[in-house]
N, CA, C and O atoms as a CHARMM CRD file, in Angstrom:
* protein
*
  232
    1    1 UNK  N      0.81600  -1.18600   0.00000 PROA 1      0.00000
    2    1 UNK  CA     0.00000   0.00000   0.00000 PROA 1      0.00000
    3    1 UNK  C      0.86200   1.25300   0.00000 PROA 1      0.00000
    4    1 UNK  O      0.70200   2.16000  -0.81700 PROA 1      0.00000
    5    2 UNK  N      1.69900   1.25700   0.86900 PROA 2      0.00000
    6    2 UNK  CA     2.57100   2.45800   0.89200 PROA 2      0.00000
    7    2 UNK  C      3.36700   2.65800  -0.50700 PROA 2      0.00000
    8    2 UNK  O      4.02800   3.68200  -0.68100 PROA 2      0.00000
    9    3 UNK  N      3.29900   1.82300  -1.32700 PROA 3      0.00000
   10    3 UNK  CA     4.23300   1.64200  -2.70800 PROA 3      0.00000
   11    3 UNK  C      2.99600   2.26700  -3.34000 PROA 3      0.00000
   12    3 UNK  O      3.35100   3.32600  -3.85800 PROA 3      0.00000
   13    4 UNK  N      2.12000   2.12700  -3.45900 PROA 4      0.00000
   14    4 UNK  CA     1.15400   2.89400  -4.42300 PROA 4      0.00000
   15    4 UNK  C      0.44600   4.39400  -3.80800 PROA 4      0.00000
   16    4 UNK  O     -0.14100   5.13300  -4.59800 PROA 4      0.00000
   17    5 UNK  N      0.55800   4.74700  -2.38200 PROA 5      0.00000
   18    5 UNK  CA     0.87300   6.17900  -2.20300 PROA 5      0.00000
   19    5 UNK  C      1.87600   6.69300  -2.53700 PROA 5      0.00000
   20    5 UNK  O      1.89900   7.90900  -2.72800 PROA 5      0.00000
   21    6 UNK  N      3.20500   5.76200  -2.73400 PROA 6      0.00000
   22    6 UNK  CA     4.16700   6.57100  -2.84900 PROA 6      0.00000
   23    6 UNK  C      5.27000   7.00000  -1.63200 PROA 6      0.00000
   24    6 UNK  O      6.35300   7.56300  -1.79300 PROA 6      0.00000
   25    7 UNK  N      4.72100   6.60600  -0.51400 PROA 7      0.00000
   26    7 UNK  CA     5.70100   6.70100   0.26300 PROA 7      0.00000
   27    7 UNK  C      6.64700   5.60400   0.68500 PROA 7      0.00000
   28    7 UNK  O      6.50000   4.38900   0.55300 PROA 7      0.00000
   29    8 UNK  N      7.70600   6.31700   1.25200 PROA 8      0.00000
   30    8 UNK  CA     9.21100   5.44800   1.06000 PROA 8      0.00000
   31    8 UNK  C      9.58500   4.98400   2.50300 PROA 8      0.00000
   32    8 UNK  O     10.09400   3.87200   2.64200 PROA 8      0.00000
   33    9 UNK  N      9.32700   5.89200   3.72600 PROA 9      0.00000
   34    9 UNK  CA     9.09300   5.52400   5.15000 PROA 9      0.00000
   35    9 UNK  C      8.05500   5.96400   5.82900 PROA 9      0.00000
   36    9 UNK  O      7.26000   6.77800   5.35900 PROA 9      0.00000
   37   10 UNK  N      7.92600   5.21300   7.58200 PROA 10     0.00000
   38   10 UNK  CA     7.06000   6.16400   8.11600 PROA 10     0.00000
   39   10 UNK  C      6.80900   7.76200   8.43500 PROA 10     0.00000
   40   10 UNK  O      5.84400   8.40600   8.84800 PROA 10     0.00000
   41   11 UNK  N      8.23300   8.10000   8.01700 PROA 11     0.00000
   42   11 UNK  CA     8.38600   9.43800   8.38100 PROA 11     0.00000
   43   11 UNK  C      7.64100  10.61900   7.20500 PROA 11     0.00000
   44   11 UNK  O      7.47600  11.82300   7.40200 PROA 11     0.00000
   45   12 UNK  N      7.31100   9.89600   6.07900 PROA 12     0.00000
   46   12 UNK  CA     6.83900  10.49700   5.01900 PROA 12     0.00000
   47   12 UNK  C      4.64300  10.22400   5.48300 PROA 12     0.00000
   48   12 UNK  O      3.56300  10.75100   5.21500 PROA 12     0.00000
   49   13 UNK  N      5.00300   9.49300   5.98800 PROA 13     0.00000
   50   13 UNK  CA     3.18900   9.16800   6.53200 PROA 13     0.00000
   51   13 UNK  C      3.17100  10.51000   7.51700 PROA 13     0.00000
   52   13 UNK  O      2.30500  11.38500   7.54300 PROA 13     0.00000
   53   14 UNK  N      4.17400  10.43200   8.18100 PROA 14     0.00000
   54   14 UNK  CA     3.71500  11.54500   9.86700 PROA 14     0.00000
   55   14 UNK  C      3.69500  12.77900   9.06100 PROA 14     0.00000
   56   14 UNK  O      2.77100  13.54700   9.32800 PROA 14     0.00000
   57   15 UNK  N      4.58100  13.16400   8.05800 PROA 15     0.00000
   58   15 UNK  CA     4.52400  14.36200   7.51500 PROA 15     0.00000
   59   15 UNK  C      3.44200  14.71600   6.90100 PROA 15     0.00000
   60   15 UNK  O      3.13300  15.89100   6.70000 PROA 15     0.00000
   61   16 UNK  N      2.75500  13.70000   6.54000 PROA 16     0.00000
   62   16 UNK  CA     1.51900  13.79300   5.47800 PROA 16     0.00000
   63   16 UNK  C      0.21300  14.25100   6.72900 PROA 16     0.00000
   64   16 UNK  O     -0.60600  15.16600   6.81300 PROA 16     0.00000
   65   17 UNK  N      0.47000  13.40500   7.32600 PROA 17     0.00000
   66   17 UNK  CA    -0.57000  13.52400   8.56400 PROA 17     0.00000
   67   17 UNK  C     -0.86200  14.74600   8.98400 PROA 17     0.00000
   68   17 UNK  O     -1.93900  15.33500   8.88900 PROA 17     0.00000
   69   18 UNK  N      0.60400  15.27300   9.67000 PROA 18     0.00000
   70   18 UNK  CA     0.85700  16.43300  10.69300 PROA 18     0.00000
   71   18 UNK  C      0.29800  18.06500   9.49800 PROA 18     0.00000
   72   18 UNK  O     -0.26700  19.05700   9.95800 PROA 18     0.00000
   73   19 UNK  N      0.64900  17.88900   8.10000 PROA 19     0.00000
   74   19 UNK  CA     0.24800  18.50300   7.18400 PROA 19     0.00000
   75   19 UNK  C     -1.63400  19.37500   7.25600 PROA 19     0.00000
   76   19 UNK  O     -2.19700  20.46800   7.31900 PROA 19     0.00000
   77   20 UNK  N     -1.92400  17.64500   7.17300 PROA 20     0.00000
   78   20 UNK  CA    -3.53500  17.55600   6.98100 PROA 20     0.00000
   79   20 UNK  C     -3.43600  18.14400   8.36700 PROA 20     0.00000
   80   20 UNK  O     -3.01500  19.29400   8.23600 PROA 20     0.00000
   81   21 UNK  N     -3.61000  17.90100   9.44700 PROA 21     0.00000
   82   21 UNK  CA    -4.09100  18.52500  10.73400 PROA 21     0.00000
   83   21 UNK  C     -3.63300  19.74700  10.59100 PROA 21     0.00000
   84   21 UNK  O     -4.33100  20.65800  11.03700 PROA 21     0.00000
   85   22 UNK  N     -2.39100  20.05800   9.95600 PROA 22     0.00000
   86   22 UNK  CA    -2.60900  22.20000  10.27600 PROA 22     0.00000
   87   22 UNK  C     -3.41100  22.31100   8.87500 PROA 22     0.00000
   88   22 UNK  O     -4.21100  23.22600   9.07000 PROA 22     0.00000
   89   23 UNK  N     -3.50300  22.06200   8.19500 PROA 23     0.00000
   90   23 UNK  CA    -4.44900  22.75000   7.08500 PROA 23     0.00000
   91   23 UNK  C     -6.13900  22.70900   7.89100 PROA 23     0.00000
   92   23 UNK  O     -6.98300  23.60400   7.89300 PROA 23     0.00000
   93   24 UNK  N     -6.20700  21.33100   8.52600 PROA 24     0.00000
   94   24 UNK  CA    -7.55200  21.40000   8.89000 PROA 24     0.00000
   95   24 UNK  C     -7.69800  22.62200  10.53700 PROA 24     0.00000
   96   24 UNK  O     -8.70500  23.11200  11.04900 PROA 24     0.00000
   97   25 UNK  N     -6.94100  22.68300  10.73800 PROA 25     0.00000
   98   25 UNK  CA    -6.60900  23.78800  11.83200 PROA 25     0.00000
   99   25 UNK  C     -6.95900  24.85600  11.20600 PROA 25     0.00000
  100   25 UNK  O     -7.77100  25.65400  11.67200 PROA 25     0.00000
  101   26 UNK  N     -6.52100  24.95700  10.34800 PROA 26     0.00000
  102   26 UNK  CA    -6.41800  26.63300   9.51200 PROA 26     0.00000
  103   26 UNK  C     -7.65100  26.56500   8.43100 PROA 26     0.00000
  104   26 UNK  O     -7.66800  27.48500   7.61300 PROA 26     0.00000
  105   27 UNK  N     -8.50000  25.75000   8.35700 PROA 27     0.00000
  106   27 UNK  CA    -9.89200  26.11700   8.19800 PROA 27     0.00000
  107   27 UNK  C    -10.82800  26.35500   9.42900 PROA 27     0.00000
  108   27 UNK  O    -11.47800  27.39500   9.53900 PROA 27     0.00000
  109   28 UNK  N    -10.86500  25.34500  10.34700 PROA 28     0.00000
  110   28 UNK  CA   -11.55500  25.90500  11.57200 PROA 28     0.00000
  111   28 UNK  C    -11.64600  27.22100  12.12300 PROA 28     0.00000
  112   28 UNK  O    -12.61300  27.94800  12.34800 PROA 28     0.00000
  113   29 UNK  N    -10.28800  27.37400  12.30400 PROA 29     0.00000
  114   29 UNK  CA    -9.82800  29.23900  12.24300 PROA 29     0.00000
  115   29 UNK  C    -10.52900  30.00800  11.55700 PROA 29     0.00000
  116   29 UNK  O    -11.20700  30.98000  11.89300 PROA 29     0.00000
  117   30 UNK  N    -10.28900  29.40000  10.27500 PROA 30     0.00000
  118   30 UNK  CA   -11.07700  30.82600   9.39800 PROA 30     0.00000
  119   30 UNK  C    -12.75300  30.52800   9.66700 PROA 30     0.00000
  120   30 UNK  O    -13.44500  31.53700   9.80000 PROA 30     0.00000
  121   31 UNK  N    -13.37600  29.30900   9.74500 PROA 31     0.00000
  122   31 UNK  CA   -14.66900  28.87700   9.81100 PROA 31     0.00000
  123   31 UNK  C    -15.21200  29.92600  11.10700 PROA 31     0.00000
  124   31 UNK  O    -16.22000  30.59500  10.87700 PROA 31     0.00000
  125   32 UNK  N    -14.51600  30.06300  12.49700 PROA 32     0.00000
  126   32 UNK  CA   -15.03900  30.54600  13.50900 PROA 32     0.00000
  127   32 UNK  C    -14.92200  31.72400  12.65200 PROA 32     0.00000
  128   32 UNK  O    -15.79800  31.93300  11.81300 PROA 32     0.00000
  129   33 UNK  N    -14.00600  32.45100  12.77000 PROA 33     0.00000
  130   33 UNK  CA   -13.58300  33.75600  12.42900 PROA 33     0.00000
  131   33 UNK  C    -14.84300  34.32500  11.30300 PROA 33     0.00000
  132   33 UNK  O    -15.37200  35.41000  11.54600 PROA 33     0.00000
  133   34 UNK  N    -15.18200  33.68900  10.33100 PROA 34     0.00000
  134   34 UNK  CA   -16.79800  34.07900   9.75700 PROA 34     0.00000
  135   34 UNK  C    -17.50600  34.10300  10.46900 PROA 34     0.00000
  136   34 UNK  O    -18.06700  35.14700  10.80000 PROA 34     0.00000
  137   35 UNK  N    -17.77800  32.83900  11.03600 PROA 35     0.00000
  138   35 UNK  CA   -19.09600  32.82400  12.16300 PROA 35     0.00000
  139   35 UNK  C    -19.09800  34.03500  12.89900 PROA 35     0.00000
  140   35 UNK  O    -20.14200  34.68400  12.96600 PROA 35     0.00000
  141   36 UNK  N    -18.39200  34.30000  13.28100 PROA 36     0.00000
  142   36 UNK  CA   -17.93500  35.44500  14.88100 PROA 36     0.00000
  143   36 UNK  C    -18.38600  36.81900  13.96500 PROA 36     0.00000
  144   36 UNK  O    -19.19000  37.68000  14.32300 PROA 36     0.00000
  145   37 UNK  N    -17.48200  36.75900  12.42600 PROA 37     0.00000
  146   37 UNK  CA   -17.91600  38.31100  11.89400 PROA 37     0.00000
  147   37 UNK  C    -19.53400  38.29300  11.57900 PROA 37     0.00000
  148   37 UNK  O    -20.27400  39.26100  11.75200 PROA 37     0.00000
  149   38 UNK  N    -19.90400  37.10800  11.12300 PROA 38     0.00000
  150   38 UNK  CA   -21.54900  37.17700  11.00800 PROA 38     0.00000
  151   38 UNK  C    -22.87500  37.61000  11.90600 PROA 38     0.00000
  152   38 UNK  O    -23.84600  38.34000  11.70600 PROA 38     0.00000
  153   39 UNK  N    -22.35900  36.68900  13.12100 PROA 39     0.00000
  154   39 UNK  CA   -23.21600  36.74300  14.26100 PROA 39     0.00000
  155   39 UNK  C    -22.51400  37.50800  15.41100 PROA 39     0.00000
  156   39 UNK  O    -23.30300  37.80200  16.30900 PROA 39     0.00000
  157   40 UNK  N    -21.33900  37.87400  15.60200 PROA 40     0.00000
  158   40 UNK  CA   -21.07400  39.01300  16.92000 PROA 40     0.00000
  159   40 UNK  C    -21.77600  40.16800  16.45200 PROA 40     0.00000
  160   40 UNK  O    -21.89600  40.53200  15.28200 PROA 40     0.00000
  161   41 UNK  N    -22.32100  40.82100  17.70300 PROA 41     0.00000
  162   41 UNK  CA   -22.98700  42.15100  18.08200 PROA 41     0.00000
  163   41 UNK  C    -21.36400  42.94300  17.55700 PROA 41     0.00000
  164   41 UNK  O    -20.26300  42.48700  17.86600 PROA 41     0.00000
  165   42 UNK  N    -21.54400  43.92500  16.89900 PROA 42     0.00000
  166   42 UNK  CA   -20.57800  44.75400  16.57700 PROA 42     0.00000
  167   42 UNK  C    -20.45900  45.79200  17.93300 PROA 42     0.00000
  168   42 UNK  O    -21.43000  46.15900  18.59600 PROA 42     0.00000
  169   43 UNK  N    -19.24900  46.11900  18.14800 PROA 43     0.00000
  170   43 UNK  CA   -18.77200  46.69500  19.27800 PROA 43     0.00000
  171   43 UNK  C    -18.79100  48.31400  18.90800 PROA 43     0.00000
  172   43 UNK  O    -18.24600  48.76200  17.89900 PROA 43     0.00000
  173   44 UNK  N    -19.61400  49.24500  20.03600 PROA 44     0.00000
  174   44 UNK  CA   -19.57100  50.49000  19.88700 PROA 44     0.00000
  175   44 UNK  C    -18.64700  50.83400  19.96100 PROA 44     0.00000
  176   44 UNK  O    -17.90400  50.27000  20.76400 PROA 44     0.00000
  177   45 UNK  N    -18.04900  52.16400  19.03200 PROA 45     0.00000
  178   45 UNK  CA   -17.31800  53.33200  19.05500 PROA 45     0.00000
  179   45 UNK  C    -17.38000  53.86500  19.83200 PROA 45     0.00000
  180   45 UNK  O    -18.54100  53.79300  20.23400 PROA 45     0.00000
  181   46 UNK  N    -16.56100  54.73500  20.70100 PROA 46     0.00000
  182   46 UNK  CA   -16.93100  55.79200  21.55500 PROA 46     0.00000
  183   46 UNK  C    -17.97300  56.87500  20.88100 PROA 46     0.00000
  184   46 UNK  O    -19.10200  57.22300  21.22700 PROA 46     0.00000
  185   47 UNK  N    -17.05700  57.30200  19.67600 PROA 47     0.00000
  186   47 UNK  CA   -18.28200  58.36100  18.83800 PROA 47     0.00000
  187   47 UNK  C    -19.39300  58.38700  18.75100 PROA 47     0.00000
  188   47 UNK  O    -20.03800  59.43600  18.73700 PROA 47     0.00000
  189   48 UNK  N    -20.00900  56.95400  18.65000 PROA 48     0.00000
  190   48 UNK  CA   -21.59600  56.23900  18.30500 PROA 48     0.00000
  191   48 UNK  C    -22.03700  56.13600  19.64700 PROA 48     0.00000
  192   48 UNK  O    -23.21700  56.33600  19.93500 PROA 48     0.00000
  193   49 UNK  N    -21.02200  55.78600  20.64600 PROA 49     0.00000
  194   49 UNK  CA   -22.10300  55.75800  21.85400 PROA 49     0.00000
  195   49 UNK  C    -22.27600  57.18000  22.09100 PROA 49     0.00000
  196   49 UNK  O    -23.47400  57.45400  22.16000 PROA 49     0.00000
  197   50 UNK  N    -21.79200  57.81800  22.18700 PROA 50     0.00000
  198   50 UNK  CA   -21.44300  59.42800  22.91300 PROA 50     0.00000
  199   50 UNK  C    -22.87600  60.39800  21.93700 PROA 50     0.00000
  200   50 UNK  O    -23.60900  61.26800  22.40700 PROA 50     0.00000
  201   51 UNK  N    -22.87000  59.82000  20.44800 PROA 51     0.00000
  202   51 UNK  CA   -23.69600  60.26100  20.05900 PROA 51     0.00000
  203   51 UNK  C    -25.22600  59.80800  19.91200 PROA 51     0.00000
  204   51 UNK  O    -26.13400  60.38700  19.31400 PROA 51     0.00000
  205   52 UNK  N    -25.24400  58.89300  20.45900 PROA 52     0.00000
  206   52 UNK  CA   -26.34700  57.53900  20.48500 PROA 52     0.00000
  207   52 UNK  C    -27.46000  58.46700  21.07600 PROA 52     0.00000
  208   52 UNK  O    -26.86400  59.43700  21.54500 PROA 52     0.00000
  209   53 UNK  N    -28.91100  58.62100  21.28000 PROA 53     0.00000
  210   53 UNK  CA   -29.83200  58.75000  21.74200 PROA 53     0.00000
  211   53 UNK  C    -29.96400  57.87000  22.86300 PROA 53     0.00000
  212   53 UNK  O    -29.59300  56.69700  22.85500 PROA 53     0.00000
  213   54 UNK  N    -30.54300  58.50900  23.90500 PROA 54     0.00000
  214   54 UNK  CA   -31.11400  57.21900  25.16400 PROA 54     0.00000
  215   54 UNK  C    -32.37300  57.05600  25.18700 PROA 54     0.00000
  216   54 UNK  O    -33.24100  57.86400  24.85600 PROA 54     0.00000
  217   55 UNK  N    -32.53500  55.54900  25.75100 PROA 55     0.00000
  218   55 UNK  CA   -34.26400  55.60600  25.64000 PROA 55     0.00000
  219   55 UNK  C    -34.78700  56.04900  27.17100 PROA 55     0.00000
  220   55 UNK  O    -34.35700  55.67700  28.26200 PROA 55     0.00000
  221   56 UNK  N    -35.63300  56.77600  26.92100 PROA 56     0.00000
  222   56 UNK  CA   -36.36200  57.23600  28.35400 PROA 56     0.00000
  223   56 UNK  C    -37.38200  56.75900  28.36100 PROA 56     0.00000
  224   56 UNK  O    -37.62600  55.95900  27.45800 PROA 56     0.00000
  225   57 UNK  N    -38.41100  57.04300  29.37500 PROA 57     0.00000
  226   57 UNK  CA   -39.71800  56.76700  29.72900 PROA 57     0.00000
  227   57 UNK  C    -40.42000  58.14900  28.92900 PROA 57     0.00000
  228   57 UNK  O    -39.88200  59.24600  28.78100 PROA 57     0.00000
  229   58 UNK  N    -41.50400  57.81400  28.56600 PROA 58     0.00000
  230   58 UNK  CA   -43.05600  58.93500  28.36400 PROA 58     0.00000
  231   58 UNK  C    -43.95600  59.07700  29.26500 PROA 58     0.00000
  232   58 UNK  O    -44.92200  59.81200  29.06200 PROA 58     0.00000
């Protein structure tokens, strides 16, 4: 089997491995990192709060 991947030792398997796990690392990353820009409440400015209206009672 390893003759028809192509690899020559185990050390060429761990590399392949350790590969796939940071690539799949570095989609998760970016996966939250959308999520978070999609659905986080955007964080006030000082400017926007300072200029913000308050709600009172009538």
């Amino acid at each position: 089997m390893k003759a028809e991947l192509g690899l020559g030792e185990d050390t060429s398997l761990q590399a392949i491995i350790q590969s796939r796990q940071q690539s799949r690392q570095q989609h998760m990353a970016s996966f939250f990192d959308d999520l978070e820009a999609k659905y986080a409440k955007p964080k006030k400015t000082k400017a926007a709060a300072a200029t913000g209206k308050k709600k009172g009672k009538k």
